[in-house]
MIDOSE-1310 file (N, C-alpha, C; in nm, 2 decimals, decimal comma, always signed):
residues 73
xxxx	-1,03/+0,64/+0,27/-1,15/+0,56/+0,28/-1,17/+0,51/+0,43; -1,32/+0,47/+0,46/-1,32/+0,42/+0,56/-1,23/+0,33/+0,63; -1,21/+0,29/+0,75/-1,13/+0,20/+0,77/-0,94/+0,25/+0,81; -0,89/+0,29/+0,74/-0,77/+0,36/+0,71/-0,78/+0,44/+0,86
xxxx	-0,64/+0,47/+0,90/-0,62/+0,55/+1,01/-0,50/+0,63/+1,06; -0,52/+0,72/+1,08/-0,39/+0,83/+1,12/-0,29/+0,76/+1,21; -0,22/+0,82/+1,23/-0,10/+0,81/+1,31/-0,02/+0,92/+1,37; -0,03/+0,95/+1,48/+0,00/+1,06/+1,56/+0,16/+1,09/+1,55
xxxx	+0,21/+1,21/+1,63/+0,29/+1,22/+1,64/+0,41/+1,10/+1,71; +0,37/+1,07/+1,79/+0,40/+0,98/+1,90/+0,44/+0,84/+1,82; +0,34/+0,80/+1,77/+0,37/+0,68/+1,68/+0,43/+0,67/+1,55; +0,44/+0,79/+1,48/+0,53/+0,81/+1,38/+0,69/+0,83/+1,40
xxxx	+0,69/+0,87/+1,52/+0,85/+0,86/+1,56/+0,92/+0,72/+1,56; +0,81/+0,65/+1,66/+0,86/+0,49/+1,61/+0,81/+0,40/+1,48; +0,72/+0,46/+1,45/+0,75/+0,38/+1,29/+0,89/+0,49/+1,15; +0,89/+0,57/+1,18/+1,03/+0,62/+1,12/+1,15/+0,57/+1,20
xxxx	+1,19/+0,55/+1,31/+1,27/+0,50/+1,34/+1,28/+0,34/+1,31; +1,21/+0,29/+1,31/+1,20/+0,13/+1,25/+1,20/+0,09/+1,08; +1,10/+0,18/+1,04/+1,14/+0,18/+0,93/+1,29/+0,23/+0,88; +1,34/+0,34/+0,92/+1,53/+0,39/+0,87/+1,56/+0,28/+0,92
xxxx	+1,55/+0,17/+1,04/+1,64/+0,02/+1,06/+1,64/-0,05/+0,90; +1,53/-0,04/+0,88/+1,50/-0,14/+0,79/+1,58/-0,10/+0,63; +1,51/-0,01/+0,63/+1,56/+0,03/+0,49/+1,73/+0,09/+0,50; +1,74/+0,07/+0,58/+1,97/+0,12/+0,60/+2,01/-0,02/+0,52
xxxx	+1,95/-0,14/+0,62/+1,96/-0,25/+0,62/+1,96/-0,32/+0,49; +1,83/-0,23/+0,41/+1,81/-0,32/+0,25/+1,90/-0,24/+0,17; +1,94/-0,11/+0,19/+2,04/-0,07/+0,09/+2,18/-0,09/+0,13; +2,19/-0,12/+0,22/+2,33/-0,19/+0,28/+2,30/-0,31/+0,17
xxxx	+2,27/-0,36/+0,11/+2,25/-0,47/+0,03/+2,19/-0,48/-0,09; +2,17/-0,32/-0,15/+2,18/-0,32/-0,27/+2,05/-0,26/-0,33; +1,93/-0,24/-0,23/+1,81/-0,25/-0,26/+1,78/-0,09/-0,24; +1,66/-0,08/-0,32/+1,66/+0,05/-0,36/+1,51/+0,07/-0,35
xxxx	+1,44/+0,20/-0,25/+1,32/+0,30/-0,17/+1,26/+0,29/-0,28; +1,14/+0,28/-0,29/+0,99/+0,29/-0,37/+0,90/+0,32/-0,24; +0,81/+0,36/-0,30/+0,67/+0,40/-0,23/+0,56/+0,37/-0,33; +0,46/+0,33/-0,26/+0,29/+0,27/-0,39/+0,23/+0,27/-0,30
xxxx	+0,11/+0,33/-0,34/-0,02/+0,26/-0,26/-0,04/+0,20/-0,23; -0,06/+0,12/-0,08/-0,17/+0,00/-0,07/-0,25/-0,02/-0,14; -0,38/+0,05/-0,20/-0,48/+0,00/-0,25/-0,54/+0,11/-0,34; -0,60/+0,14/-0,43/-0,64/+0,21/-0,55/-0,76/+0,14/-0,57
xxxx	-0,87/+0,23/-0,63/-1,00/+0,23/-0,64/-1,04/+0,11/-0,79; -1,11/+0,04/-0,76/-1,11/-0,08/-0,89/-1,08/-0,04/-0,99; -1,15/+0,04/-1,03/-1,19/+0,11/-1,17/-1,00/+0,15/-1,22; -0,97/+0,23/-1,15/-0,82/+0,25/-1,15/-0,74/+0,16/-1,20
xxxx	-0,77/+0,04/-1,15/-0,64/-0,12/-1,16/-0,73/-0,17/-1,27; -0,88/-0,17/-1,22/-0,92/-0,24/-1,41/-0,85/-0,16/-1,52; -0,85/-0,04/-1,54/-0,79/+0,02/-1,66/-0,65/-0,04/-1,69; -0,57/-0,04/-1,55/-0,46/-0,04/-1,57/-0,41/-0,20/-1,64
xxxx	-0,49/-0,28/-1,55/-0,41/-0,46/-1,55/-0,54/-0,56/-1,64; -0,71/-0,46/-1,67/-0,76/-0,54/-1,71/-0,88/-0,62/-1,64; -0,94/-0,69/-1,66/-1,05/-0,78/-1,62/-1,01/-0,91/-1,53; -0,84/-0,91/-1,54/-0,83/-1,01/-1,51/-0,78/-1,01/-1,33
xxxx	-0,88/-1,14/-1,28/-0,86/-1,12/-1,14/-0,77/-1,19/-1,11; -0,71/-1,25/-1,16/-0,54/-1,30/-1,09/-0,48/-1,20/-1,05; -0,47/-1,11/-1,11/-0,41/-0,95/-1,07/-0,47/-0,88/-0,98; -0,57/-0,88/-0,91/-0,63/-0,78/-0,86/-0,74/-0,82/-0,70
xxxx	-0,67/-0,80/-0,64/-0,76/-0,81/-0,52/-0,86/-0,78/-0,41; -1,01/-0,80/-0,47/-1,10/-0,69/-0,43/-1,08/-0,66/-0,27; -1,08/-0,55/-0,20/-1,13/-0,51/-0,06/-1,29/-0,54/-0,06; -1,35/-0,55/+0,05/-1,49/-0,50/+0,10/-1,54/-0,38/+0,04
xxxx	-1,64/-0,35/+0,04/-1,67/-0,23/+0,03/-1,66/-0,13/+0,12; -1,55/+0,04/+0,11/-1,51/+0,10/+0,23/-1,63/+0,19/+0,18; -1,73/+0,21/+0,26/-1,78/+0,37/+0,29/-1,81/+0,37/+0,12; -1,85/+0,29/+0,08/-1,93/+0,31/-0,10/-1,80/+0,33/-0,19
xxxx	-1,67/+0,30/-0,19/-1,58/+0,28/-0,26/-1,52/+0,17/-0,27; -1,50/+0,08/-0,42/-1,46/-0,03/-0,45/-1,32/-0,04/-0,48; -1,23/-0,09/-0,39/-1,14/-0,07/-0,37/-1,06/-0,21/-0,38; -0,94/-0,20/-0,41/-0,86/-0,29/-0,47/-0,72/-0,35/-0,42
xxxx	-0,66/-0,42/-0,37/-0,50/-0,45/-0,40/-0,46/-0,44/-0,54; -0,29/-0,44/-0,57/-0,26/-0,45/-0,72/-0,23/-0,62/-0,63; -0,14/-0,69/-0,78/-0,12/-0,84/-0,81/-0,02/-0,83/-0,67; +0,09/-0,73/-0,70/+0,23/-0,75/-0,58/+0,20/-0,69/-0,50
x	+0,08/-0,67/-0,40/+0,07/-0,61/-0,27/-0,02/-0,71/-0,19
């Protein structure tokens, strides 16, 4: 979606290297790698969680797509 942006080679080396700090760090302590979307299209999370907007946090409109947070992002 609009808005969203690449990341080159150059910049991915330092966000992989900072991210492996981090995550050594959380399973040094027990915690355990997941991966989720930032954000999923309304329609998506309404099916999923419902009508209800405590859960759900609209974006702007990107480029004609209604786009959403879930509750824990």
């Amino acid at each position: 979606p609009q808005g969203t942006r690449d990341y080159g080679p150059r910049q991915m080396a330092i966000r992989e290297r900072v991210f492996s700090a981090i995550i050594t760090c959380f399973k040094r302590h027990g915690a355990e790698v997941i991966d989720t979307p930032v954000f999923e299209l309304k329609e998506t999370l309404t099916g999923k969680y419902g009508e209800d907007s405590k859960l759900i946090y609209d974006l702007k409109d990107q480029g004609g797509e209604l786009l959403s947070l879930r509750y824990d992002l």
